[in-house]
N, C-alpha and C positions, 0 to 999 in steps of 0.2 A: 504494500500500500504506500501510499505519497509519504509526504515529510508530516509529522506531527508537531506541534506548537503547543507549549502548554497555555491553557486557556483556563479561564475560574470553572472551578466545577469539572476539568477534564482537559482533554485534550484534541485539538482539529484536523482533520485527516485532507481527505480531498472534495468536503462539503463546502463550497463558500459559506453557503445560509447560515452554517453551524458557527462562524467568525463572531467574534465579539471585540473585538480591536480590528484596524485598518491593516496592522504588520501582520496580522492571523488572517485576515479576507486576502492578504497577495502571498499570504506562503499556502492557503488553499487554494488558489488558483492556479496558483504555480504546479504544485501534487498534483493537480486533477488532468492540468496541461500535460505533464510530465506523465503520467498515466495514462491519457488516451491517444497519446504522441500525435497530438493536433497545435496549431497553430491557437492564440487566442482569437484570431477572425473566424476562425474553422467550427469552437469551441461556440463561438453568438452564432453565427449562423444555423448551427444544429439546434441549440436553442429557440431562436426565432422560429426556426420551425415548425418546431415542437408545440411552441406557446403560441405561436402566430403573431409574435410581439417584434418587430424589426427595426433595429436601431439605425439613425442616421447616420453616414459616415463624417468622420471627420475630415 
Protein backbone atom coordinates (compact mmCIF):
# COMPACT_ATOMS: atom_id res chain seq x y z
CA UNK A 1 0.00 0.00 0.00
CA UNK A 2 1.03 3.86 -0.49
CA UNK A 3 3.05 5.83 2.12
CA UNK A 4 1.29 6.34 5.49
CA UNK A 5 1.24 9.64 7.46
CA UNK A 6 0.53 9.62 10.95
CA UNK A 7 -2.78 11.57 11.23
CA UNK A 8 -4.95 12.12 14.81
CA UNK A 9 -6.68 9.13 15.56
CA UNK A 10 -4.41 6.86 12.94
CA UNK A 11 -3.00 6.88 10.04
CA UNK A 12 -3.56 7.97 5.93
CA UNK A 13 -2.81 5.50 3.34
CA UNK A 14 -3.97 6.35 -0.37
CA UNK A 15 -7.45 7.96 0.62
CA UNK A 16 -7.22 11.70 0.18
CA UNK A 17 -10.88 12.12 1.95
CA UNK A 18 -9.23 10.37 4.80
CA UNK A 19 -6.52 13.65 5.05
CA UNK A 20 -6.95 15.99 7.94
CA UNK A 21 -3.90 18.32 7.28
CA UNK A 22 -2.84 19.79 3.63
CA UNK A 23 0.86 17.78 4.18
CA UNK A 24 -1.58 14.39 4.77
CA UNK A 25 -4.01 15.30 1.51
CA UNK A 26 -0.60 15.56 -0.86
CA UNK A 27 1.33 12.52 0.66
CA UNK A 28 -2.25 10.80 -0.18
CA UNK A 29 -2.26 11.78 -3.38
CA UNK A 30 0.86 11.14 -3.98
CA UNK A 31 0.34 6.94 -2.52
CA UNK A 32 -2.77 6.79 -4.52
CA UNK A 33 -0.60 8.39 -7.72
CA UNK A 34 2.14 6.04 -6.98
CA UNK A 35 -0.29 3.04 -6.72
CA UNK A 36 -2.30 3.34 -9.62
CA UNK A 37 0.80 4.41 -11.79
CA UNK A 38 -1.38 7.38 -13.27
CA UNK A 39 -0.59 10.77 -13.81
CA UNK A 40 -2.54 13.34 -11.56
CA UNK A 41 -4.50 14.48 -14.84
CA UNK A 42 -5.14 10.65 -15.40
CA UNK A 43 -6.14 10.25 -11.68
CA UNK A 44 -9.31 13.63 -12.20
CA UNK A 45 -10.19 12.43 -15.26
CA UNK A 46 -11.10 8.97 -14.05
CA UNK A 47 -12.77 10.60 -11.49
CA UNK A 48 -14.78 13.10 -13.40
CA UNK A 49 -15.82 10.31 -14.97
CA UNK A 50 -16.97 8.41 -12.58
CA UNK A 51 -18.66 11.40 -10.76
CA UNK A 52 -19.44 13.26 -13.93
CA UNK A 53 -17.99 16.40 -12.18
CA UNK A 54 -15.09 17.88 -14.75
CA UNK A 55 -12.61 20.20 -13.79
CA UNK A 56 -11.48 23.26 -15.74
CA UNK A 57 -8.09 23.36 -16.89
CA UNK A 58 -5.72 25.50 -15.89
Amino acid sequence: MGEAVPGRGGTVGSDPRAARTPAEYVAALRALRDEAGLSYRQLERRRAHAVGDVLPRA
